[in-house]
N, C-alpha and C positions, 0 to 999 in steps of 0.2 A: 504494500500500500504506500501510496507517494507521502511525502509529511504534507502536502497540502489538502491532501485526501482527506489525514487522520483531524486538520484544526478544522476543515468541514465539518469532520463527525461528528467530533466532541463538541461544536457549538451546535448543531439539531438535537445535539443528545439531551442539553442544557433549556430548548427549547422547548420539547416534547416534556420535559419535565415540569415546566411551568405551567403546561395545558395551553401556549398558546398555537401550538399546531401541531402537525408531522407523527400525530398517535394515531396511526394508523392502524393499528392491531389492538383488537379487545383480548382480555384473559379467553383460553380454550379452558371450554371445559364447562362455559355457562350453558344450562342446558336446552335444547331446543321446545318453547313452551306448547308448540303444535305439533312435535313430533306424530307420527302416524303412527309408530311402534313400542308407545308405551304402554298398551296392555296386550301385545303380541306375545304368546306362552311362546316358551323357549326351553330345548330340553338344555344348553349351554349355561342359564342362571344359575348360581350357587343355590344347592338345600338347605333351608333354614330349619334348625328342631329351638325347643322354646333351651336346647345350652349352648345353641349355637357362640361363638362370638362374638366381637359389632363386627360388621363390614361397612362400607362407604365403596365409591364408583367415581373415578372420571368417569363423567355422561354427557357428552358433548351432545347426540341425540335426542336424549330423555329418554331413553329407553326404562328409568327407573324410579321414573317420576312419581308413578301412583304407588311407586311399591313403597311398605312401611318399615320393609327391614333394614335399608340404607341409616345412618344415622353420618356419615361424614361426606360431604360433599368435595370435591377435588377439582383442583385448577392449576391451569401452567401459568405463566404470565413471562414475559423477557422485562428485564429491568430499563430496556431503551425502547422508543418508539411505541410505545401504549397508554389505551386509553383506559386510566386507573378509574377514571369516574364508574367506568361500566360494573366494577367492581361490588356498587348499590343493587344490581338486578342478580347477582349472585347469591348477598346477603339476604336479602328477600324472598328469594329461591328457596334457600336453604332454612332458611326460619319460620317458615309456612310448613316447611315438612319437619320440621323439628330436629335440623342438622346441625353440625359444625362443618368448619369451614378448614381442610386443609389449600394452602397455598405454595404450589412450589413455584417459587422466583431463581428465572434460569440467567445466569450474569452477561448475556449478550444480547445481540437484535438477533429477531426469527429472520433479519434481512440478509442471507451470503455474503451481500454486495457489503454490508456493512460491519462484519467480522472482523477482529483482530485477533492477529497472532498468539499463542499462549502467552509470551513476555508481552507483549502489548497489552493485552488483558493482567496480566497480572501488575503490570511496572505503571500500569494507569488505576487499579484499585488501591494500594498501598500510597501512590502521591494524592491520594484523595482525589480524583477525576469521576468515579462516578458516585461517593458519598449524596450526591442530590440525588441522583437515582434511587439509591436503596433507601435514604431517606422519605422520598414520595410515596414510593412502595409502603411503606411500613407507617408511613402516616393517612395513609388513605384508610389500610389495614385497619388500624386503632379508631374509627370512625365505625366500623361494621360493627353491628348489635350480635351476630354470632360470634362465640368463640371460634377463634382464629390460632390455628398453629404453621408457622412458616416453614418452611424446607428450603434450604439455598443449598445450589451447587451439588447437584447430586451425581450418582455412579463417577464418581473421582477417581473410584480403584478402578476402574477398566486398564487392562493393560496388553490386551490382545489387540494386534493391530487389523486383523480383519472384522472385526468387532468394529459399529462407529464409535467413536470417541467425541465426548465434549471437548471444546477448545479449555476448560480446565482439567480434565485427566490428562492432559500434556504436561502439566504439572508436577515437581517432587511434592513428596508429601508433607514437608514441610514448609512451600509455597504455598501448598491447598491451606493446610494451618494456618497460617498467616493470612488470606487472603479471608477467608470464613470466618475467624476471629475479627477482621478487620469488620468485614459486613454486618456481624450480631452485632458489634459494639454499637455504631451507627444508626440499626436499626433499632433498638434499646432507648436511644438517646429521643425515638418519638412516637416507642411503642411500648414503654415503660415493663408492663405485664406481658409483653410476648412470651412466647413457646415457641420452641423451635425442636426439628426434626434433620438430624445429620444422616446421610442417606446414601451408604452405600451402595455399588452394586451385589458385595456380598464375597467379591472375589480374598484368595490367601493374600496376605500381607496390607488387609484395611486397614489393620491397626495401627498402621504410620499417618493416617490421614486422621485421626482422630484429634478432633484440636480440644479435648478437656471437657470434664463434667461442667463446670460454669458456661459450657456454650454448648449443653446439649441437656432437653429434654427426654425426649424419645430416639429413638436408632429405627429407621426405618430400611427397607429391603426392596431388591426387586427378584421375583417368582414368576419366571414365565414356562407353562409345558407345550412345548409344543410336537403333537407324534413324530412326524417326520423325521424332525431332528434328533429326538429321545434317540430310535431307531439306527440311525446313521451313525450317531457319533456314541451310543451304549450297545446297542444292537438288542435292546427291548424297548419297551414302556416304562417312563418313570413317571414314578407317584407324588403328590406335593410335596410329603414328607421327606422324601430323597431328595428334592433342590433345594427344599427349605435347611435341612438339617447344617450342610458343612459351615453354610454363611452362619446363622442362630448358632452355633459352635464358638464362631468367632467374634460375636458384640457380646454375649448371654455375662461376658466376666465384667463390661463397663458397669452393668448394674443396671444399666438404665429399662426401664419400657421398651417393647420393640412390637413395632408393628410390620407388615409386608404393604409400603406404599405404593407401590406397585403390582398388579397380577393380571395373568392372562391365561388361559389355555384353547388349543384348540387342537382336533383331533378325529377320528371317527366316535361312532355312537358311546361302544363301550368306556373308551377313553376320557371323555367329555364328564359322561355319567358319572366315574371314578373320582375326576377331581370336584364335580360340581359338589360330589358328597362329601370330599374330604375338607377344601380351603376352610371352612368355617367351623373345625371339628374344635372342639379343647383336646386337643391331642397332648396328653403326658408329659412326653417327653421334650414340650415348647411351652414351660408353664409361665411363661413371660411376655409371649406371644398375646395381646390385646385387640388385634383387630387385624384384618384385610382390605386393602382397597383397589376392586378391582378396574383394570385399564381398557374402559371399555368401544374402542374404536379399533382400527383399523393399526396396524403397527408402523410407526413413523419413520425407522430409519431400516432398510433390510438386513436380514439374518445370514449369513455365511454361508450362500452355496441354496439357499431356503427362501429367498424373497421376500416378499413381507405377510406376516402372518394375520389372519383377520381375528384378532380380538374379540368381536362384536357380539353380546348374549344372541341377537334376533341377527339372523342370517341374513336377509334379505337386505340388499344394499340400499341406501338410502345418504343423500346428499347432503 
């Protein structure tokens, strides 16, 4: 990127933050109030029994709108170029059905054009460049009447390169620390009572990226089964229990809460069946495990060799 590219950026970046223009993207994840397929039976929906856990949905859709077992509502947002107002139609969403509000604030623009480099992103959040950013974020946040828990910067551990990576998993894990310490503190300074959610993807060696119990609430996870690839790369079916286990091995010593803010699966009949009955189970040997939040769209960056997997409880595609 030219350096006259970058004082472009950083003053739309500066702009979009004051609400006078250039917010072009609402948070995903507000759900669609007409959808056609929120009481379309689904054998893909998770089993609820009355010991089930909570669960929560990204539902960009609404595929889960009438339903009363959701109790956490989920959204993405980029800390640049969005419009935080819309933020109010979430809240309200969600507090009509009697939710809470997770938000993950991802530290770039959804724009290509407008990315920076790992050390650009990092060597601009530590000189305080985008402090009005996660400021906005987190002041808009403190405004909502639902309980609100944030997630910055998530799956940091990714380190497979055929795997997509965030422009922060380029990162050492001491960078990440620093950078996610810098953002809580920030966000604190005008979200007083926030909660926050450190969010790995679950791979060995997270535990370099853990920046401290005083900037961590909950440990969240990502869970996704998908057959094909169980198949391919185990040469059976794996059960939730098996993805979930090695990662919950390795946060379960922080102490803290841990939920899977992330989940997906997709599959043939029986497979489906298997996890729709498992994700919500009190399973034993995860007595720490609090909740699920499943990912309920389409999958956003491709799989290895797999394409992109459909998420979606209700099959039938829908715009």
């Amino acid at each position: 990127m030219k350096a006259i590219t970058k004082v472009v950026f950083f003053s739309i970046g500066c702009i979009a933050v004051s609400g006078v223009g250039f917010a072009s993207n609402s948070p995903r994840g507000i759900p669609d109030p007409n959808s056609p397929t929120a009481n379309v039976a689904s054998d893909k929906r998770p089993i609820f029994t009355p010991q089930s856990i909570a669960f929560g949905a990204y539902d960009p859709h609404g595929d889960f709108a009438e339903d009363k077992n959701p109790k956490i509502e989920h959204l993405f947002l980029p800390w640049e170029d969005v419009d935080l107002s819309t933020l109010s139609l979430a809240d309200e969403y969600a507090r009509e059905r009697g939710r809470s509000l997770m938000i993950t604030v991802e530290p770039w623009s959804w724009s290509i054009d407008w990315r920076l480099s790992p050390e650009e992103l990092y060597n601009g959040i530590m000189a305080g460049n985008f402090d009005a950013n996660m400021g906005a974020v987190c002041s808009e946040a403190a405004k909502l009447e639902s309980d609100v828990t944030i997630r910055w910067g998530q799956e940091m551990d990714e380190d497979d390169a055929a795997w997509f990576k965030f422009t922060w998993a380029y990162w050492t894990p001491q960078q990440f620390v620093n950078a996610y310490r810098h953002a809580i503190t920030v966000c604190r300074q005008h979200f007083s009572d926030a909660k926050f959610i450190w969010s790995p993807k679950g791979k060995e060696g997270l535990e370099r990226f853990y920046p401290g119990d005083e900037y961590v609430d909950t440990v969240g996870l990502s869970v996704f089964g998908y057959q094909p690839y169980d198949n391919d790369v185990f040469g059976q079916d794996q059960t939730f229990a098996q993805w979930l286990e090695p990662a919950y091995e390795r946060v379960v010593g922080f102490g803290k809460p841990i939920i899977v803010a992330e989940l997906g699966y997709e599959g043939d009949e029986s497979y489906v069946r298997m996890w729709a009955e498992d994700v919500t189970k009190p399973h034993p040997q995860f007595p720490e495990l609090g909740a699920v939040v499943y990912f309920n769209d389409l999958e956003v960056y491709p799989w290895p060799d797999h394409g992109r997997p459909d998420w979606r409880v209700v099959r039938q595609a829908v715009n």
